[in-house]
C-alpha positions in Angstrom: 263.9 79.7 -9.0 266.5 77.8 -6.3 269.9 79.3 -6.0 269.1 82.5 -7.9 271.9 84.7 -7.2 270.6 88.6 -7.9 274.2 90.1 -8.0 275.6 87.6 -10.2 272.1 88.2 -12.7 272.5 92.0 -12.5 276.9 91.6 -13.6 276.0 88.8 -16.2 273.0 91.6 -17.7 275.9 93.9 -18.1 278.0 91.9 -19.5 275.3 91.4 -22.3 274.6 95.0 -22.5 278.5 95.2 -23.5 278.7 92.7 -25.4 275.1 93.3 -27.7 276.3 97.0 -27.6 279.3 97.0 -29.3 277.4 94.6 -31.8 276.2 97.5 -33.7 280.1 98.8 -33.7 281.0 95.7 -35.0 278.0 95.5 -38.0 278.9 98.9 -39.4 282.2 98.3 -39.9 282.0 95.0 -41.3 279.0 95.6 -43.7 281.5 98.1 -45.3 283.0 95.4 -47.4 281.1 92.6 -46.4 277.5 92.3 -47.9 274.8 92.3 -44.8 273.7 88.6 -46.0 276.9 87.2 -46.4 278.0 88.9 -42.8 274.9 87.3 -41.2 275.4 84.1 -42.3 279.0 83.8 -41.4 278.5 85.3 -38.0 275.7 82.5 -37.4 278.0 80.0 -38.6 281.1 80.9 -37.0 279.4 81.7 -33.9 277.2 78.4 -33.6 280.2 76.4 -34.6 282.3 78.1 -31.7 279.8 76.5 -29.0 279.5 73.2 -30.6 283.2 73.0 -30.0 282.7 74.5 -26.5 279.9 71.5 -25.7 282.2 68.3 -27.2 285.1 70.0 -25.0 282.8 70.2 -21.6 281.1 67.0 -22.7 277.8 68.9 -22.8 275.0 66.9 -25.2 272.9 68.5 -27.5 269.3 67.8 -27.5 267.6 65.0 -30.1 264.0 65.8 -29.5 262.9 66.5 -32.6 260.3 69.1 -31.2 263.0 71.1 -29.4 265.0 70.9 -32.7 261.5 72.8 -34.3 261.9 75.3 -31.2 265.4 75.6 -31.7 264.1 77.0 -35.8 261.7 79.4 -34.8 264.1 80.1 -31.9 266.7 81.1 -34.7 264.3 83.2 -36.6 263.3 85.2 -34.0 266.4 86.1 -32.2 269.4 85.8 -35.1 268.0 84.9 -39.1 265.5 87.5 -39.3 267.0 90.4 -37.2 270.4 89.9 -37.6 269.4 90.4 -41.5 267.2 94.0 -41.0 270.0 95.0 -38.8 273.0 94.5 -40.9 271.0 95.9 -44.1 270.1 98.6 -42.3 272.9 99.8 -40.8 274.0 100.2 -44.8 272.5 103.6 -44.2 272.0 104.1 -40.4 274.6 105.1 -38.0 275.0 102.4 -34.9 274.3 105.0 -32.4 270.3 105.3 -34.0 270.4 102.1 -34.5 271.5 101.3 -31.1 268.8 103.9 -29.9 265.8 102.3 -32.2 266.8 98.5 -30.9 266.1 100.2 -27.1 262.5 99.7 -27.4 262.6 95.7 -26.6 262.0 95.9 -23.0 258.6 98.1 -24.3 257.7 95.2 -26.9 258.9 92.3 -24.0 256.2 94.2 -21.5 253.0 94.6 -24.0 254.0 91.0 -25.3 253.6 89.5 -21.8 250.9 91.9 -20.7 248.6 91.2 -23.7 249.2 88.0 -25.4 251.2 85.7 -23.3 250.6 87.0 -19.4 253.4 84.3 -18.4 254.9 87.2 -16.0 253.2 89.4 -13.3 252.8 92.7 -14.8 253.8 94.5 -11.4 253.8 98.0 -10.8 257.5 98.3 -10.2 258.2 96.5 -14.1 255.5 99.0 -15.4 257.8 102.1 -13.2 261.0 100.0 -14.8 259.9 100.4 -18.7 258.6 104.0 -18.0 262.1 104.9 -16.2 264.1 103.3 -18.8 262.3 104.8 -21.6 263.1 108.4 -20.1 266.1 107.9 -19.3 267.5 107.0 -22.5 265.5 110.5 -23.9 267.5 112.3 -21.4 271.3 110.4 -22.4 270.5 110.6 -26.1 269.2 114.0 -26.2 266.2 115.4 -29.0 269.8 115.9 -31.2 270.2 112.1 -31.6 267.1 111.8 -33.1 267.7 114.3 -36.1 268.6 111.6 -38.8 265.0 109.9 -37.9 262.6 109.3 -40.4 265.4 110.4 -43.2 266.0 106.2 -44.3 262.5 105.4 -43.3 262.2 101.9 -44.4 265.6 101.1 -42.8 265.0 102.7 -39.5 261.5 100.5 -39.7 263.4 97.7 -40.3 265.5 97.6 -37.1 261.7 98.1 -35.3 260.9 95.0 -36.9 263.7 93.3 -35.5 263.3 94.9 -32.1 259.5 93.4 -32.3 261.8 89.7 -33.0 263.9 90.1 -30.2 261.2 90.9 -27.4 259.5 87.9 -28.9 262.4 86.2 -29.0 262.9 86.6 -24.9 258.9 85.1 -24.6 259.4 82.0 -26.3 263.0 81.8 -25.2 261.5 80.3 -21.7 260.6 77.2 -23.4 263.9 76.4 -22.8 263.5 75.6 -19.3 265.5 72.4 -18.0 267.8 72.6 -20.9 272.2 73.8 -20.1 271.6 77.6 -21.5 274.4 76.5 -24.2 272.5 74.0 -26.2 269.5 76.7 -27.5 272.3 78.8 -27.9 274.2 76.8 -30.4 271.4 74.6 -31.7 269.3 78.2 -32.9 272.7 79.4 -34.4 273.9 76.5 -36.0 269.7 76.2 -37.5 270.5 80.3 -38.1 273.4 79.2 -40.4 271.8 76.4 -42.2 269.1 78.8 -43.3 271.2 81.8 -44.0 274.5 80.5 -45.5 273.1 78.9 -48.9 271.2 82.3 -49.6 274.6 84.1 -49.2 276.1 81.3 -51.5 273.4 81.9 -54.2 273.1 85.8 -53.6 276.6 87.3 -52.7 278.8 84.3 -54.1 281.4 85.0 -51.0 284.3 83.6 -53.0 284.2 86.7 -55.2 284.3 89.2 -52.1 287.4 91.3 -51.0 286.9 92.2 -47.5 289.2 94.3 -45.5 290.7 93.1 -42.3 288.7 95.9 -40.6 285.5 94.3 -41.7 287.0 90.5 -41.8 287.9 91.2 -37.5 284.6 92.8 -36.5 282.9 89.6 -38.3 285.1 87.7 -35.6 284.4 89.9 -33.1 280.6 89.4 -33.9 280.4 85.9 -34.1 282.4 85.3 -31.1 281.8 87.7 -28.5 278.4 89.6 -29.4 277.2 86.7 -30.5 278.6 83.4 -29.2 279.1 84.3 -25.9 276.2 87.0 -25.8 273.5 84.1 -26.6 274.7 81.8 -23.9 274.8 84.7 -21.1 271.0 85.2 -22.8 269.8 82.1 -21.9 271.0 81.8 -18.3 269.4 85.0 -17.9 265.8 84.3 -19.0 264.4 81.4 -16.6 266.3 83.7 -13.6 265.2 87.4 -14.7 261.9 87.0 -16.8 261.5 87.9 -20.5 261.3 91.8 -19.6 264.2 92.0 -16.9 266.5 90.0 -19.6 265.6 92.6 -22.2 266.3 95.1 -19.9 270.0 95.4 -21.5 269.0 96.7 -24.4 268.4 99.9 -22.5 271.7 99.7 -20.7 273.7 99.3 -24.6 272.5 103.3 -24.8 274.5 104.5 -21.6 277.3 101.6 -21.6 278.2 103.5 -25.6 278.1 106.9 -23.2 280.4 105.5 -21.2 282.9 104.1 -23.8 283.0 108.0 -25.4 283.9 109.1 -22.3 286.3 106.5 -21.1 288.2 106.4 -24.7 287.0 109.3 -26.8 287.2 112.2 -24.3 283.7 112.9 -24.5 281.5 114.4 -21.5 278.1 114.3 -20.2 275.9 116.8 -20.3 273.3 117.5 -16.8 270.7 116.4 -18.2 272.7 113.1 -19.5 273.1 112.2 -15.6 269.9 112.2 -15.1 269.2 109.9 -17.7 271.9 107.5 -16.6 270.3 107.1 -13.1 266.8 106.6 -14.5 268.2 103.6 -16.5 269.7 102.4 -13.7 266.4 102.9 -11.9 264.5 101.1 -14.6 266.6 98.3 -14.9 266.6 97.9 -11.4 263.1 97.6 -11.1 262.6 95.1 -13.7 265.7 92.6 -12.8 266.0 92.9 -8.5 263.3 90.6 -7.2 261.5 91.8 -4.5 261.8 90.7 -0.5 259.0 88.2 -1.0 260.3 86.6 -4.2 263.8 86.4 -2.6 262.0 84.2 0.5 260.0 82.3 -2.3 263.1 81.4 -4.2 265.4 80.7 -0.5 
């Protein structure tokens, strides 16, 4: 693509990896008091309603195709109604780090989508070397310890799979966005995402009888407008520049970003075999995001 800038992809992929990474923070606390349904719904709504103000401000116009307004609803189910759901009832009963650690796989599910269904990317050697890196890397950081409360809430932990398996598919059909300003999928699949989700929440949680703390009622702000608003736009600049693998890359950068938040503000230190594992994420992201020499003179 003309006037792809690598560095700024590669600080704009962080900044997702943060931002998705403390998502799982966020969730836990406000599913304390906040039923996941009624959480989802509002973070949709607030979220989507946060970057239609942003467009009438910047004077950016939203799509009236009606077929990218159908694109814009399986959009939302892929990459907000139906994961956001698993994820927030999961993590009833699942700590964020496993959950965190279970949502890694994307990249995985991104490569095997494009491999064997789509084959809309070169499967090159150096993205196969970047899924393999980042998948031991993340099995050094973690350690076999963090993996001790698998398989004790089964159909919970299988749930946040399920949504993994959204949000690689998700980053596929996300390039049929192609053309459009990354902020108008971004807000026309939330604001979709709330029109499904908030008359369930009505009907099922009645949110009027609800008492939430501030704890839970400021991560739901946090949620919607950081992880969430600002995460999905980020998203979409990402995908037509990096490729529906390199953009999932971050989710295996969320593991050693959470490492370095413990250490930063908690105190916490990394074991040997940790280090490792930070520089084969580093190695594996690397591979799947830097374009090569020749692509760089393709894209000049």
């Amino acid at each position: 693509m003309s006037g792809a800038n690598p560095a700024l992809d590669l600080i704009l992929l962080l900044t997702l990896s943060t931002l998705w990474g403390a998502s799982y923070t966020f969730i836990r606390v406000g599913v304390a008091t906040i039923p996941p349904l009624t959480l989802i719904a509002a973070r949709t709504l607030i979220a989507g309603s946060v970057l239609l103000l942003w467009m009438t401000v910047q004077r950016v116009s939203m799509p009236r195709d009606p077929a990218v307004w159908r694109r814009f609803v399986v959009q939302a189910l892929l990459n907000s109604v139906v994961p956001f759901t698993l994820i927030a009832w999961a993590e009833r009963s699942v700590e964020a780090g496993l959950a965190t650690i279970l949502n890694s796989a994307s990249p995985v599910m991104a490569f095997l989508g494009t491999w064997l269904i789509t084959r809309h990317e070169q499967i090159t050697p150096r993205k196969l070397f970047g899924v393999t890196a980042g998948i031991a890397g993340i099995g050094l950081v973690v350690g076999v310890n963090a993996f001790e409360g698998l398989g004790r809430q089964l159909i919970p932990q299988l749930a946040i799979v399920a949504a993994t398996v959204c949000y690689a598919g998700a980053a596929i059909y996300g390039r049929s966005f192609r053309g459009l300003s990354p902020v108008a999928p971004a807000a026309g699949s939330l604001i979709v995402g709330a029109i499904l989700l908030v008359p369930v929440s009505l009907v099922v949680d009645r949110p009027w009888t609800l008492h939430p703390s501030l704890q839970s009622l400021l991560a739901l702000m946090a949620l919607a407008v950081f992880s969430t608003a600002m995460a999905f736009v980020i998203y979409f600049r990402l995908i037509p520049t990096l490729g529906s693998v390199g953009t999932t890359a971050q989710a295996y950068l969320r593991v050693p970003i959470g490492v370095a938040i413990g250490i930063a503000f908690l105190g916490e230190s990394l074991s040997p075999s940790a280090w490792l594992g930070l520089g084969c994420v580093v190695a594996g992201v690397a591979a799947m995001t830097i374009p090569s020499r020749k692509g760089l003179k393709q894209n000049a």
